[in-house]
C-alpha positions, 0 to 999 in steps of 0.5 A, a space after each residue: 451268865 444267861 440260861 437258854 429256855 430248855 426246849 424239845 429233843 433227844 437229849 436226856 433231861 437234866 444234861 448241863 452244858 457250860 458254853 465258853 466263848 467271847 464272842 456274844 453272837 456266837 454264845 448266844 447263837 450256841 446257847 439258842 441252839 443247844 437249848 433247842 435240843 434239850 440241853 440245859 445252857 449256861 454260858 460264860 465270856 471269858 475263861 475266869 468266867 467259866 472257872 467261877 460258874 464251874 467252880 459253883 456249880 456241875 456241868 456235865 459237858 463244857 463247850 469251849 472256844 479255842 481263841 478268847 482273852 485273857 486266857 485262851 480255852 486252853 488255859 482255861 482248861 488247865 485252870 478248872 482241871 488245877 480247881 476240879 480235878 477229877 470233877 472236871 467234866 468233858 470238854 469239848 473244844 471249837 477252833 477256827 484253827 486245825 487241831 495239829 496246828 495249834 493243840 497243846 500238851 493238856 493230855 487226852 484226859 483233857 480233850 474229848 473231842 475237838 471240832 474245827 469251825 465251821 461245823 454243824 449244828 449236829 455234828 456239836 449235839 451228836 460230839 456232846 452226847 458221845 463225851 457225856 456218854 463216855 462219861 457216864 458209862 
């Protein structure tokens, strides 16, 4: 797992962004970018990654690509809620694929917001900040 240097934006200091995807290039692209907004970034490669890293520690949004092995984003978001229940923080999915096509039974509680790739930057920062929003008030 890297962090990504804080850097300068609109986003509340102290917002915790956990960025699941395994592929590198993209993770680092995502951590770079989200880091450059304000958002303090620790990633993880695949979905038993990302359940020891929240199982550690709090975030207050995760970001998590769809398609990864051994389990999909789906399947890793059923194992943290089964770890973290109530705790389990916002989740954010991004897909290739169209969300009818390919989105499972995991709830609305499970899904807050979904974007199909490819999406802009700002479209990402503007879903985070809705969903922590949400959470917090």
């Amino acid at each position: 797992m890297r962090r990504a240097p804080p850097g300068a934006g609109e986003t509340p200091p102290g917002l915790r962004l956990l960025v699941v995807d395994d592929e590198r290039q993209i993770l680092e692209l995502l951590g770079l970018t989200l880091g450059l907004h304000g958002f303090r970034v620790e990633t993880a490669r695949s979905g038993p990654e990302a359940l020891s890293a929240a199982c550690a520690q709090s975030f207050d949004v995760i970001i998590m690509d769809v398609l990864m092995t051994p389990w999909d984003g789906f399947e890793t978001v059923r194992r943290l809620h089964a770890a973290l229940g109530p705790a389990l923080p916002p989740v954010v999915f991004l897909s290739g694929l169209d969300r009818q096509e390919r989105v499972p039974e995991l709830g609305p509680d499970l899904i807050s917001a979904y974007l199909v790739k490819p999406f802009r930057p700002s479209q990402l920062v503007e879903s985070i900040r809705e969903v922590a929003a949400r959470a917090s008030g």
